[in-house]
Biopython code that builds the backbone (N, CA, C, O; Angstrom):
import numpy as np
from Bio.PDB.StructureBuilder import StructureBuilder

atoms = [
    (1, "UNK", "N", (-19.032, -19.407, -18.371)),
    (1, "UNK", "CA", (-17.767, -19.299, -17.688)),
    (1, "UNK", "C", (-17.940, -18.441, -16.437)),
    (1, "UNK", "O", (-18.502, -17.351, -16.550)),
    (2, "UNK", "N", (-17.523, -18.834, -15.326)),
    (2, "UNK", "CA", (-17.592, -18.195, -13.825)),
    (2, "UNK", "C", (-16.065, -17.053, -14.017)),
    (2, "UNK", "O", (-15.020, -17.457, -14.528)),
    (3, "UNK", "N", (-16.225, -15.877, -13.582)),
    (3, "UNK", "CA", (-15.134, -15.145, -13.093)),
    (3, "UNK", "C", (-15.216, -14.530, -11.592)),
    (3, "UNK", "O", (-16.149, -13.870, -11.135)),
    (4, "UNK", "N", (-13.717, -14.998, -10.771)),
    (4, "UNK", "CA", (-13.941, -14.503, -9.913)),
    (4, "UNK", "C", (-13.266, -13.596, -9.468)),
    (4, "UNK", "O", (-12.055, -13.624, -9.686)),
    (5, "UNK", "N", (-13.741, -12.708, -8.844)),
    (5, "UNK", "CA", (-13.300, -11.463, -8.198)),
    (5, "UNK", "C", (-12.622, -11.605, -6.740)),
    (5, "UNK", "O", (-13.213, -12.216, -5.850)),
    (6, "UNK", "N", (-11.412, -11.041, -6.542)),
    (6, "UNK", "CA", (-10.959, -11.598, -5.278)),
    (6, "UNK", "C", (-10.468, -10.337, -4.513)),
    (6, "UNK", "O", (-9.532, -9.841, -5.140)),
    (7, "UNK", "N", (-10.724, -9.734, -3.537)),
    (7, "UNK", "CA", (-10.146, -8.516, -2.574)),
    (7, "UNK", "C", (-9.293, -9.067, -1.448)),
    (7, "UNK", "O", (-9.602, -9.822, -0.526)),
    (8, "UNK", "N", (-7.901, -8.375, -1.826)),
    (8, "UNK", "CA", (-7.048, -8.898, -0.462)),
    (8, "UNK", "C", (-7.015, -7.385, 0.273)),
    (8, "UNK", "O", (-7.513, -6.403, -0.276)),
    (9, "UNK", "N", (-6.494, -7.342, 1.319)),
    (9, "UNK", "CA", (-6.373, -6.072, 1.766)),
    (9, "UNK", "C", (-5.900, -6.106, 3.141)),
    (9, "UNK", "O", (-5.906, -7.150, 3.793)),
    (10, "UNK", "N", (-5.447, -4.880, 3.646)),
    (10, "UNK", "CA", (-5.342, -5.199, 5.244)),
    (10, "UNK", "C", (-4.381, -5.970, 5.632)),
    (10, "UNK", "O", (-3.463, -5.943, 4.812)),
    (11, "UNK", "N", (-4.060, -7.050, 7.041)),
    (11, "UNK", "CA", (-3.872, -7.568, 7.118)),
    (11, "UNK", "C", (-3.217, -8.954, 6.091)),
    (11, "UNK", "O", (-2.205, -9.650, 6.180)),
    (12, "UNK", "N", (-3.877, -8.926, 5.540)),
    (12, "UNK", "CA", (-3.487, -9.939, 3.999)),
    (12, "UNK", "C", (-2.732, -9.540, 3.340)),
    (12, "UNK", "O", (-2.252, -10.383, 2.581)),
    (13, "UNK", "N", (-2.247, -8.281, 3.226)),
    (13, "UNK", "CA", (-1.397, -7.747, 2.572)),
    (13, "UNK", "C", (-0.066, -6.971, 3.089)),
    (13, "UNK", "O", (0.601, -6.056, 2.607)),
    (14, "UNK", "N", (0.010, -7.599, 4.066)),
    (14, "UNK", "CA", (0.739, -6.733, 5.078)),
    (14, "UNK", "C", (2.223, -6.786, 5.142)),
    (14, "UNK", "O", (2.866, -5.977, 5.812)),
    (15, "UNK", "N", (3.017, -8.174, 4.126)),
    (15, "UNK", "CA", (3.918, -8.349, 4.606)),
    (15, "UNK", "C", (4.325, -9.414, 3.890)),
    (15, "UNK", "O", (3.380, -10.164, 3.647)),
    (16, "UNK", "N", (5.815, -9.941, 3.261)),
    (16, "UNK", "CA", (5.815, -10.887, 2.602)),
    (16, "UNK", "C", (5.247, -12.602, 2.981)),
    (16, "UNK", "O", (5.142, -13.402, 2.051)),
    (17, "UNK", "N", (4.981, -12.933, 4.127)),
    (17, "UNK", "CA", (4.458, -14.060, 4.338)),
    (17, "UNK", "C", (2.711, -13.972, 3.963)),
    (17, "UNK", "O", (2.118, -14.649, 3.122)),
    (18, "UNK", "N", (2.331, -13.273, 4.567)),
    (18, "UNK", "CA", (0.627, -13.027, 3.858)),
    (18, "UNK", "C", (0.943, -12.882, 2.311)),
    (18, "UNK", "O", (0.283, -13.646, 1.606)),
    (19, "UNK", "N", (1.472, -12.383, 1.918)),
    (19, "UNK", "CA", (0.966, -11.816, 0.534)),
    (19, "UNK", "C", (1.366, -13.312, -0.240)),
    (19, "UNK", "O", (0.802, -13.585, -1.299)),
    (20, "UNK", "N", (2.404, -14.286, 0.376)),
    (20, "UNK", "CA", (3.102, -15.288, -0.251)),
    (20, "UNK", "C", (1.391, -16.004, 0.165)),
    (20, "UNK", "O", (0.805, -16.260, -0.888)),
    (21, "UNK", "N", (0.927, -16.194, 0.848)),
    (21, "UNK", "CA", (-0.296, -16.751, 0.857)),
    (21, "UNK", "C", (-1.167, -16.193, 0.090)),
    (21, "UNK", "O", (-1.278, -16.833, -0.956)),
    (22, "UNK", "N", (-2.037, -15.014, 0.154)),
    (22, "UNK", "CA", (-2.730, -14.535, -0.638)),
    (22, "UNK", "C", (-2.493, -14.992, -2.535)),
    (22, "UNK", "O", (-3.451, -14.902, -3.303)),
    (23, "UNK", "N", (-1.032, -15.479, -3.041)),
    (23, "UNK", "CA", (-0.232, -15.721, -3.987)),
    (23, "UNK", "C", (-0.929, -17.096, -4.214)),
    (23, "UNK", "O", (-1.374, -17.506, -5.285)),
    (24, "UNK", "N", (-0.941, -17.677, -3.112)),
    (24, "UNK", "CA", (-1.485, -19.161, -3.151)),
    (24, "UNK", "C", (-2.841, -19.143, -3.611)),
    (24, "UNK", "O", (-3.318, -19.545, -4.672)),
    (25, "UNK", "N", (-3.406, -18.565, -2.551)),
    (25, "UNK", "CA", (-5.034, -18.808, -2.987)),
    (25, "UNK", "C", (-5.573, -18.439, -4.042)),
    (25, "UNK", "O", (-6.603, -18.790, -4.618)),
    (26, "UNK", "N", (-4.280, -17.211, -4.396)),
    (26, "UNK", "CA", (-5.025, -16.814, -6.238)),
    (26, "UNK", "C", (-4.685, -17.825, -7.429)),
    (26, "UNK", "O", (-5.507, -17.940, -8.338)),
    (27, "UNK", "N", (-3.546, -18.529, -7.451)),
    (27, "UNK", "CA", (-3.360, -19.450, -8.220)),
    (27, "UNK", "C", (-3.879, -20.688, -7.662)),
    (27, "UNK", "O", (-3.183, -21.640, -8.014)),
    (28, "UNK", "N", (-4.908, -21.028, -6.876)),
    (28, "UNK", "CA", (-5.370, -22.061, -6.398)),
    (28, "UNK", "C", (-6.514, -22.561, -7.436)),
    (28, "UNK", "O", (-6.882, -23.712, -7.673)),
    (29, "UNK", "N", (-6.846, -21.637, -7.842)),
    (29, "UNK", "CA", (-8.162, -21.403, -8.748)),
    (29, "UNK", "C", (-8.357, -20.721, -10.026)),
    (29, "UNK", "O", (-8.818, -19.598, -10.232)),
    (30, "UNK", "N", (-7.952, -21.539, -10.791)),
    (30, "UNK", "CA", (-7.948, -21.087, -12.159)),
    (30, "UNK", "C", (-9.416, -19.980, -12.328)),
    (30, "UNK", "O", (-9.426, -19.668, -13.519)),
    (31, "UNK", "N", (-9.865, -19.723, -12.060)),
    (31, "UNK", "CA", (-11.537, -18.866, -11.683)),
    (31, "UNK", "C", (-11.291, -17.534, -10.931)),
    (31, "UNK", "O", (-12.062, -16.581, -10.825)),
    (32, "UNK", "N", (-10.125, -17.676, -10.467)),
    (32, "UNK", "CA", (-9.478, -16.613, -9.714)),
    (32, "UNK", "C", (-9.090, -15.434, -11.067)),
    (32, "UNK", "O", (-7.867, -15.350, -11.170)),
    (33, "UNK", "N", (-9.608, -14.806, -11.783)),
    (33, "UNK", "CA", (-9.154, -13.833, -12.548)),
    (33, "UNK", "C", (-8.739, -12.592, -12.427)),
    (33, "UNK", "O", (-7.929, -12.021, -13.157)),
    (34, "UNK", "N", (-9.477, -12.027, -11.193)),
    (34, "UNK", "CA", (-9.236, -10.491, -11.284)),
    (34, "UNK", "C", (-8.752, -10.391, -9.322)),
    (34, "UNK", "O", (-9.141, -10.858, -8.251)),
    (35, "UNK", "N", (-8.030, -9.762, -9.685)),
    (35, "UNK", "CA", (-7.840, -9.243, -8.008)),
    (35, "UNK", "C", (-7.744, -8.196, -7.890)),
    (35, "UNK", "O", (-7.068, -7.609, -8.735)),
    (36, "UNK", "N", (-8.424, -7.342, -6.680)),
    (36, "UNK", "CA", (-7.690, -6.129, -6.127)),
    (36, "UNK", "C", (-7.143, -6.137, -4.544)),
    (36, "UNK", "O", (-7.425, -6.849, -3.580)),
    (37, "UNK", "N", (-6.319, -5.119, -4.711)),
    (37, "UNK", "CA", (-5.845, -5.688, -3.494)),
    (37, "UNK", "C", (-5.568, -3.652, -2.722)),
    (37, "UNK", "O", (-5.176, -2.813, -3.534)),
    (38, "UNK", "N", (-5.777, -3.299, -1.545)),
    (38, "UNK", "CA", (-5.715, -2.450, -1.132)),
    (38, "UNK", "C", (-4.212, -2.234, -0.234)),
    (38, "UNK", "O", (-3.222, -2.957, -0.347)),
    (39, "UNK", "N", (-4.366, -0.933, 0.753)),
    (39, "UNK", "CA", (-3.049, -1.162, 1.642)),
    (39, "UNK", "C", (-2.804, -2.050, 2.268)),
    (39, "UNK", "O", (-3.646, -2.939, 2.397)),
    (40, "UNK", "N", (-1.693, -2.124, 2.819)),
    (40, "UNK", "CA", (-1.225, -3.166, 3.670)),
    (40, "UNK", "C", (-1.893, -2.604, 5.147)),
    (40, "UNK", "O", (-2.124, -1.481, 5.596)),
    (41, "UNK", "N", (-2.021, -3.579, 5.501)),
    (41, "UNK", "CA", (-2.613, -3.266, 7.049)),
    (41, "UNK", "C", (-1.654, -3.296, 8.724)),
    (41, "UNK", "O", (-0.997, -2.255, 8.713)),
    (42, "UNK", "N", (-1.453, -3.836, 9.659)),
    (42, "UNK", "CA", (-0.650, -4.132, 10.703)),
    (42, "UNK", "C", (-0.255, -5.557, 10.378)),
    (42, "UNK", "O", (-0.827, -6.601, 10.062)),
    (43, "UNK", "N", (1.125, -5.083, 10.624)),
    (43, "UNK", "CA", (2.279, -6.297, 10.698)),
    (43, "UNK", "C", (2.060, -7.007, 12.126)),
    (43, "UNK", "O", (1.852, -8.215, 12.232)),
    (44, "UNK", "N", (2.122, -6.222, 13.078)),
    (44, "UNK", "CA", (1.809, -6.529, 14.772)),
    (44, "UNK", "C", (1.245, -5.688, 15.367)),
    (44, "UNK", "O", (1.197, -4.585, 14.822)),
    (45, "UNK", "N", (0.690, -5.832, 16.514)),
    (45, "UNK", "CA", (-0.153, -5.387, 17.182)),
    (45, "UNK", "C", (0.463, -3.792, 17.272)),
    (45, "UNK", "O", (-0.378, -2.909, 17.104)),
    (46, "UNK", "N", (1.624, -3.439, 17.481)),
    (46, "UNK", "CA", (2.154, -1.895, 17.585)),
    (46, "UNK", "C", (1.874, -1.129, 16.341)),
    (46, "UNK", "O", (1.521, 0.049, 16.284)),
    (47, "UNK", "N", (2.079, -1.961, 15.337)),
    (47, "UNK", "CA", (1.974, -1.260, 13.969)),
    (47, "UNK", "C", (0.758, -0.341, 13.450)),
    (47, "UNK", "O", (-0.292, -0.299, 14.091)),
    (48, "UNK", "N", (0.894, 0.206, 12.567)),
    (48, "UNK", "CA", (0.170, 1.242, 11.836)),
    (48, "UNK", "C", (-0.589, 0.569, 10.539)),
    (48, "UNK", "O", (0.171, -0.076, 9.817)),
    (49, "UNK", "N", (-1.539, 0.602, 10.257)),
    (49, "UNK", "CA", (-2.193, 0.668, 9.252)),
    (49, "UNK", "C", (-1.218, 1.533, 7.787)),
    (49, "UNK", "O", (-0.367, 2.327, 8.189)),
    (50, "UNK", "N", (-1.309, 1.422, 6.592)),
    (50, "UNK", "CA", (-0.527, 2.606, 5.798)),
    (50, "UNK", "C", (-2.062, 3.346, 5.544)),
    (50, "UNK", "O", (-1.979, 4.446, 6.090)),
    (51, "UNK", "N", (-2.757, 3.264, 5.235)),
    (51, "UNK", "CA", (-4.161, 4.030, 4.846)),
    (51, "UNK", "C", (-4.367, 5.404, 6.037)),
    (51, "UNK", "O", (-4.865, 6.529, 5.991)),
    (52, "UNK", "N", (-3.639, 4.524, 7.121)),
    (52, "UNK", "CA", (-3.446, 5.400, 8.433)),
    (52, "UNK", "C", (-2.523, 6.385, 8.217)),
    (52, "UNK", "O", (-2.902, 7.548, 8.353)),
    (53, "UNK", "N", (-1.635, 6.210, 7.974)),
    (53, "UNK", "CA", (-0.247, 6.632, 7.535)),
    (53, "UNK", "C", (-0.515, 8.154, 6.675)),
    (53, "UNK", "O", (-0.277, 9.334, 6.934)),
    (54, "UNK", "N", (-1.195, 7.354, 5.425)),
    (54, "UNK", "CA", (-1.486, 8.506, 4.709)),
    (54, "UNK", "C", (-2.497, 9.702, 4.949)),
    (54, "UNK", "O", (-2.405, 10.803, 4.405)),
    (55, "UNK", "N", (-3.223, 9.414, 5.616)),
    (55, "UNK", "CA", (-3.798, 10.669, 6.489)),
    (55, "UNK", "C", (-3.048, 11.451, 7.041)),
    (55, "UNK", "O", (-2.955, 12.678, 6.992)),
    (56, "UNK", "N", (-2.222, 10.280, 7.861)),
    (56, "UNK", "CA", (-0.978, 11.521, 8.505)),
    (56, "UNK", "C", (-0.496, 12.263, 7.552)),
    (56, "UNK", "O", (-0.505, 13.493, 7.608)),
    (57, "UNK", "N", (0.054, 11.477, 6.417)),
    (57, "UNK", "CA", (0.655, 12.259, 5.139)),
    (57, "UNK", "C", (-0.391, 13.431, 4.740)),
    (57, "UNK", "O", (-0.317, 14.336, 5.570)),
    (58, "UNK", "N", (-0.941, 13.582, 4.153)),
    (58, "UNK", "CA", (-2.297, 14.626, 4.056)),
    (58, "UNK", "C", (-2.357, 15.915, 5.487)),
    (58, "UNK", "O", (-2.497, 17.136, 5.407)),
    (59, "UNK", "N", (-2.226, 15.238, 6.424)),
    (59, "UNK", "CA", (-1.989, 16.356, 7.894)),
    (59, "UNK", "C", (-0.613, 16.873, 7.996)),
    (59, "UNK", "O", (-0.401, 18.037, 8.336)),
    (60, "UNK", "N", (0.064, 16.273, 7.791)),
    (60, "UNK", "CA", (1.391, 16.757, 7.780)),
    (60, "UNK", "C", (1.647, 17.807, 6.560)),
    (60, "UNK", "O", (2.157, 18.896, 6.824)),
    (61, "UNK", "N", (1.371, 17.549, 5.529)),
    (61, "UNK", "CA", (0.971, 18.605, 4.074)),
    (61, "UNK", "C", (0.204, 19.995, 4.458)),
    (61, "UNK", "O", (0.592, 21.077, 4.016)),
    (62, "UNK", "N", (-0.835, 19.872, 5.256)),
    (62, "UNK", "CA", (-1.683, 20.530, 5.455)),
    (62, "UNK", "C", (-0.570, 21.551, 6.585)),
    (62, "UNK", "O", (-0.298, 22.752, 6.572)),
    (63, "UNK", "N", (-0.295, 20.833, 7.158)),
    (63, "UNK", "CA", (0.421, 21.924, 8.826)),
    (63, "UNK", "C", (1.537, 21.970, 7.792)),
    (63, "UNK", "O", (1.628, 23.193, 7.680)),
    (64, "UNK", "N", (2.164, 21.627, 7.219)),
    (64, "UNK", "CA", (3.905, 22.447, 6.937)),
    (64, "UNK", "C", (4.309, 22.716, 5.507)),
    (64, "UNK", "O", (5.366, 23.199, 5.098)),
    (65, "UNK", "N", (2.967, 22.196, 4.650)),
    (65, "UNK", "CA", (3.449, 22.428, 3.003)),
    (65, "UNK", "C", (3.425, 21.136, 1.960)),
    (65, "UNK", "O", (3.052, 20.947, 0.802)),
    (66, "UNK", "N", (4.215, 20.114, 3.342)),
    (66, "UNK", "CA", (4.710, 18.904, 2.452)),
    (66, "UNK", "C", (4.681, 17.738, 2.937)),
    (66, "UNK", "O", (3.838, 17.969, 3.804)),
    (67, "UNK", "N", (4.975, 16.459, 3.098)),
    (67, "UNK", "CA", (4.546, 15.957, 3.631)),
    (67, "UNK", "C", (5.727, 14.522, 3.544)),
    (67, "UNK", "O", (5.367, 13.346, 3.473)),
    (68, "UNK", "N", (7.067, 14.975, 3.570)),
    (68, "UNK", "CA", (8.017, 14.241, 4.068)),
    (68, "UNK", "C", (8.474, 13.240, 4.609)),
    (68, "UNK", "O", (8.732, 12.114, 4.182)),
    (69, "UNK", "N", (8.616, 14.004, 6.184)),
    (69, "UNK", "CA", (8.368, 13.323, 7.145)),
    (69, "UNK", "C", (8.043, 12.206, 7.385)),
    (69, "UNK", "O", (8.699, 11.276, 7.853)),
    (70, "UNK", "N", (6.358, 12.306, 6.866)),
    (70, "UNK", "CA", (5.434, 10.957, 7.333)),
    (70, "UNK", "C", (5.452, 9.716, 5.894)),
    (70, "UNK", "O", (5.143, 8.527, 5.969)),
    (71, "UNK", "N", (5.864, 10.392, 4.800)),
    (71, "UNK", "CA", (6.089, 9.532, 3.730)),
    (71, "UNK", "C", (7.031, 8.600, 3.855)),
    (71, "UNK", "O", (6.886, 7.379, 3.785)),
    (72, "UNK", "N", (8.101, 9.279, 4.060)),
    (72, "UNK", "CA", (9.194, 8.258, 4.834)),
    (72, "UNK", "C", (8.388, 6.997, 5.031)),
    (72, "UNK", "O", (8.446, 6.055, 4.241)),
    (73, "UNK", "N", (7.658, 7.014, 6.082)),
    (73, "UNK", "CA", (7.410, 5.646, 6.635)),
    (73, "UNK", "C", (6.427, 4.587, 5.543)),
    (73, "UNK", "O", (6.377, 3.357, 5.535)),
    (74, "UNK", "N", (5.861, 5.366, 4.859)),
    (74, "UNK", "CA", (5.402, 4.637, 3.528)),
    (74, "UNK", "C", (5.945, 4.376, 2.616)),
    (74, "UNK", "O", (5.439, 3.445, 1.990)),
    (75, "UNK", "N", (7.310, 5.038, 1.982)),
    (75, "UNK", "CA", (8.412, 4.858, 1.311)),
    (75, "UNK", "C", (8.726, 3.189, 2.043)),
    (75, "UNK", "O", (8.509, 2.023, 1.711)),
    (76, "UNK", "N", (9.305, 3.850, 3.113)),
    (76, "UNK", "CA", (9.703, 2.331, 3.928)),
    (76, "UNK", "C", (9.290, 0.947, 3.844)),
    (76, "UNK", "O", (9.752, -0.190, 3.760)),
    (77, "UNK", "N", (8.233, 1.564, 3.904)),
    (77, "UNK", "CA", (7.569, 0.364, 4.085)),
    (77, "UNK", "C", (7.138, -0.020, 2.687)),
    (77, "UNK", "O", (6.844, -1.205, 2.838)),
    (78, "UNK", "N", (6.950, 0.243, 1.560)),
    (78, "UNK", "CA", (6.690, -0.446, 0.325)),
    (78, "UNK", "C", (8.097, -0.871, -0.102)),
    (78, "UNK", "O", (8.200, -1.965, -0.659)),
    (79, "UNK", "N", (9.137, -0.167, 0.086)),
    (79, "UNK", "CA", (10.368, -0.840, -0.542)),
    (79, "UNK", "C", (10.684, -1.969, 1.080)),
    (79, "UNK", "O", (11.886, -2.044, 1.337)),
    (80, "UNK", "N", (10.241, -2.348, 1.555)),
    (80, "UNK", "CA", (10.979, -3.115, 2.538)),
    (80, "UNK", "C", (9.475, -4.323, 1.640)),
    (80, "UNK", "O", (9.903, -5.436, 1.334)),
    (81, "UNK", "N", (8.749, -4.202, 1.478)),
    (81, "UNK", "CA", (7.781, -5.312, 0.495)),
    (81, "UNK", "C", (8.585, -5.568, -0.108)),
    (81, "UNK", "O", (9.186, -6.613, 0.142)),
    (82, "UNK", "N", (9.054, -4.609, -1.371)),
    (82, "UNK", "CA", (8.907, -5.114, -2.701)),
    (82, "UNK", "C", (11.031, -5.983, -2.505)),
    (82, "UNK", "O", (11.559, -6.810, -3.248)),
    (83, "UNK", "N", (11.559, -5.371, -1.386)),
    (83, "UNK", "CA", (13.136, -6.609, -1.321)),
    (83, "UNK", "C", (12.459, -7.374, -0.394)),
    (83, "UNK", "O", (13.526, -7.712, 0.119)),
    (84, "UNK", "N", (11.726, -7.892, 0.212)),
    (84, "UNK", "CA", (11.238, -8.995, 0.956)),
    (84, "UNK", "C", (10.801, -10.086, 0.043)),
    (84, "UNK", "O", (10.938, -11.280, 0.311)),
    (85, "UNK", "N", (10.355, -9.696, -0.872)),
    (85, "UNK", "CA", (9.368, -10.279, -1.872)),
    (85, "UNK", "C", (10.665, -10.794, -2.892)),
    (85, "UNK", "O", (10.522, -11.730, -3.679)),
    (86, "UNK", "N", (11.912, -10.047, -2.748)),
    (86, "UNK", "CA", (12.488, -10.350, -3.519)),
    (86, "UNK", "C", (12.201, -9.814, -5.401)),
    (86, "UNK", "O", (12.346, -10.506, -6.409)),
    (87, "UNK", "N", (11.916, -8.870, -5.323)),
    (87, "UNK", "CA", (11.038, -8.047, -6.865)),
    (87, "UNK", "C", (12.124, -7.585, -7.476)),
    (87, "UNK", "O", (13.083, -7.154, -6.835)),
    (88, "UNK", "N", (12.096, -7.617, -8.511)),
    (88, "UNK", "CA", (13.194, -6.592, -9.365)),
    (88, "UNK", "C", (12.623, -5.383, -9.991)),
    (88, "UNK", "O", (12.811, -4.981, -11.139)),
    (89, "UNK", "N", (11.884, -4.857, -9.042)),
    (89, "UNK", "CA", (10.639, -3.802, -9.567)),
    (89, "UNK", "C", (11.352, -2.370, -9.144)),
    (89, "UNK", "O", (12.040, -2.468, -8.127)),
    (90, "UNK", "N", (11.316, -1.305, -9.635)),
    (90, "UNK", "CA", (11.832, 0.026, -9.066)),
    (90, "UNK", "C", (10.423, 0.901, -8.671)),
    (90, "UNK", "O", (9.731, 1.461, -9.521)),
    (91, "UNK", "N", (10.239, 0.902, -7.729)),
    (91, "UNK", "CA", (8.751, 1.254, -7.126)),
    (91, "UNK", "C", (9.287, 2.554, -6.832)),
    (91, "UNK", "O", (8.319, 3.314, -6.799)),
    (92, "UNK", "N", (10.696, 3.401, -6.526)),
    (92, "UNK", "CA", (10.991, 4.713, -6.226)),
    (92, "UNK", "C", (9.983, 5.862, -6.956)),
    (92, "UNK", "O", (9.087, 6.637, -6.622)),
    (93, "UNK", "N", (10.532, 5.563, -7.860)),
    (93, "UNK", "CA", (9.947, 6.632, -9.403)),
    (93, "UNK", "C", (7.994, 6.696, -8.458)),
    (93, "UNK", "O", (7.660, 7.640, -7.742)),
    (94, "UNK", "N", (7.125, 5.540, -8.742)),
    (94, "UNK", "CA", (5.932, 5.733, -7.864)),
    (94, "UNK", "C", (6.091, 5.939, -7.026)),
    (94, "UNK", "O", (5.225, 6.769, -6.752)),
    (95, "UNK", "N", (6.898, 5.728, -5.890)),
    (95, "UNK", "CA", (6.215, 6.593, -4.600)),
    (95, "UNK", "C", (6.657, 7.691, -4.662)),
    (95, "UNK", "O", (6.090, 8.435, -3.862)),
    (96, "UNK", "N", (7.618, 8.294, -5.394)),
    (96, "UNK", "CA", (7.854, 9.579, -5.857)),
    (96, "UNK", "C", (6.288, 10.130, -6.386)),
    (96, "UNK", "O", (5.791, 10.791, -5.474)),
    (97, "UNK", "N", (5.705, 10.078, -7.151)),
    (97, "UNK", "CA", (4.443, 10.377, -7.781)),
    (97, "UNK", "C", (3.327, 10.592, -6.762)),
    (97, "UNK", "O", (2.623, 11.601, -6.709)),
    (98, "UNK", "N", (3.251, 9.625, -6.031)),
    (98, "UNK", "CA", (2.211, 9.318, -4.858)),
    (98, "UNK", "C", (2.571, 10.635, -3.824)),
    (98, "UNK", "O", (1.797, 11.502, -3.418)),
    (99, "UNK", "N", (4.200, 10.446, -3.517)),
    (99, "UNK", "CA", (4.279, 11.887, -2.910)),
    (99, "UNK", "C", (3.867, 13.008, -3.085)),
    (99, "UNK", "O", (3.226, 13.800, -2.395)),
    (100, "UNK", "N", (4.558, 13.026, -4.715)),
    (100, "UNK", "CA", (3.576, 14.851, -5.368)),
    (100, "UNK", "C", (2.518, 14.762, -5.073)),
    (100, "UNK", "O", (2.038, 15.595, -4.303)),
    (101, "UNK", "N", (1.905, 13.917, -5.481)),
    (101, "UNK", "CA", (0.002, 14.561, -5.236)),
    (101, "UNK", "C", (0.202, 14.835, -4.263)),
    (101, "UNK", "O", (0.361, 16.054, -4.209)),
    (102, "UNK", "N", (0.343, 14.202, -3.001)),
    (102, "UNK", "CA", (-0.560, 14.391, -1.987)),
    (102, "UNK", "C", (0.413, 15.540, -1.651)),
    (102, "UNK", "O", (0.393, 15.754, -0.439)),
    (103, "UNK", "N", (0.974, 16.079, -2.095)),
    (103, "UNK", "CA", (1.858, 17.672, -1.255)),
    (103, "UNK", "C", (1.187, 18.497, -2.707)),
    (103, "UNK", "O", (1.579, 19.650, -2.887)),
    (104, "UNK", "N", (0.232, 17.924, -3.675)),
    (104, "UNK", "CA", (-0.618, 19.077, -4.358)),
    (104, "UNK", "C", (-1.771, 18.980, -4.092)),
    (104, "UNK", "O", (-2.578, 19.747, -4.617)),
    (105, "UNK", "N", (-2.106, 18.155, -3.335)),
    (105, "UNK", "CA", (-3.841, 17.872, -3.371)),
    (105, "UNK", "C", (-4.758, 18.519, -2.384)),
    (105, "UNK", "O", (-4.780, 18.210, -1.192)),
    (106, "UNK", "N", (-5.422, 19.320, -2.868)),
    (106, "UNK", "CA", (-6.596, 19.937, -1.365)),
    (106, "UNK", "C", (-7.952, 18.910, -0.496)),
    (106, "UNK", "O", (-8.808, 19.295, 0.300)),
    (107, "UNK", "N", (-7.732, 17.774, -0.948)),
    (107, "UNK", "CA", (-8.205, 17.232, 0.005)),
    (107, "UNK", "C", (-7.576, 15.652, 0.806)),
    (107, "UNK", "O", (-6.426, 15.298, 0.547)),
    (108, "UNK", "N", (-8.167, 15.086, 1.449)),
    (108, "UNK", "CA", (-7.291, 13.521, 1.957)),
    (108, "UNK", "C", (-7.786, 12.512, 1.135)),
    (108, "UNK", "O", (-7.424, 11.339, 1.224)),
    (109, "UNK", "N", (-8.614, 12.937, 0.329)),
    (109, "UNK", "CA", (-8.958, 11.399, -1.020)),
    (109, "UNK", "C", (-8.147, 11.195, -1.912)),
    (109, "UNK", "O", (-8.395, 10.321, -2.743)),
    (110, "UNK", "N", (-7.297, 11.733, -1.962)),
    (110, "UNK", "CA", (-6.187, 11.282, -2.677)),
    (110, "UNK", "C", (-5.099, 10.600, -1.869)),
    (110, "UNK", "O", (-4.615, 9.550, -2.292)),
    (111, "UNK", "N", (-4.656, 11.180, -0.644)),
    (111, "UNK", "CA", (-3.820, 10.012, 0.326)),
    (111, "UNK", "C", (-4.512, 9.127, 0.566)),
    (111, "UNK", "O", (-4.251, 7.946, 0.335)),
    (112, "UNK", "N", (-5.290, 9.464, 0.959)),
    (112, "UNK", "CA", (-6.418, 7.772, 1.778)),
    (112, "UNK", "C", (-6.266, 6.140, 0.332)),
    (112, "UNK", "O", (-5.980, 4.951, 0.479)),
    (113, "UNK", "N", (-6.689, 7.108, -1.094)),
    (113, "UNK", "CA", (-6.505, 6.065, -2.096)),
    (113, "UNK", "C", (-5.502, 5.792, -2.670)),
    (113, "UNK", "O", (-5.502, 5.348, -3.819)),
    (114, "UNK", "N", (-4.273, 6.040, -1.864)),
    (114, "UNK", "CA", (-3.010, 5.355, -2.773)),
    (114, "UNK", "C", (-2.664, 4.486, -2.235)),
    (114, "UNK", "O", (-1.452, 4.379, -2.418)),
    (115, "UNK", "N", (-3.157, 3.486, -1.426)),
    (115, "UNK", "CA", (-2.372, 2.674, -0.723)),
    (115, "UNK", "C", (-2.311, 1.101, -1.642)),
    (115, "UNK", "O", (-1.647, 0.159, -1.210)),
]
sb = StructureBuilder()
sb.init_structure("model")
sb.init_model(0)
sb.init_chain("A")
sb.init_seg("    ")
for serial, (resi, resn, name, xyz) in enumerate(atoms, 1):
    if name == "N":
        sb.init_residue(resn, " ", resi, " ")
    sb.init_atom(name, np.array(xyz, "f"), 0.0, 1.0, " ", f" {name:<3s}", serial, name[0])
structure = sb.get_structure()
């Protein structure tokens, strides 16, 4: 039996029309078993990376305590996914979590890997 491993990330994940694709190609292929999938990447050319984001988050922690501010825009942006997508998922409670660490964590490997 073949298993396949599939990485979306980036770009591919950026937004409900990619990810509605990425959706495709995994059920395209019954062989398709395991996926991982990383942050979302740029929506358009102005946009931000979130992996980006969370560095800021991590710098912003570092200069003022906490790291607010810049979460916001990662808050944002995962709940503007998960009603795009149309989800009945409550993702608050996690990015609540994702917040604590990184306003407890002494280094940026913990923001950099939550995306």
């Amino acid at each position: 039996m073949n298993i396949k491993v599939c990485k979306f990330g980036g770009t591919s994940m950026a937004d409900k029309n990619s990810i509605s694709r990425v959706k495709e190609i995994i059920l395209s292929d019954k062989e398709r078993r395991f996926v991982v999938v990383s942050a979302p990447g740029k929506r358009f050319k102005e946009d931000i990376k979130v992996t980006d984001v969370l560095y800021e988050c991590y710098d912003e922690k570092v200069k003022t305590g906490e790291c607010k501010n810049k979460f916001s825009v990662i808050r944002e942006r995962f709940e503007g996914i998960v009603a795009d997508l149309g989800l009945s998922i409550n993702i608050s409670d996690r990015l609540d979590e994702v917040e604590r660490g990184i306003n407890a964590s002494s280094s940026p490997d913990y923001a950099a890997s939550r995306g």
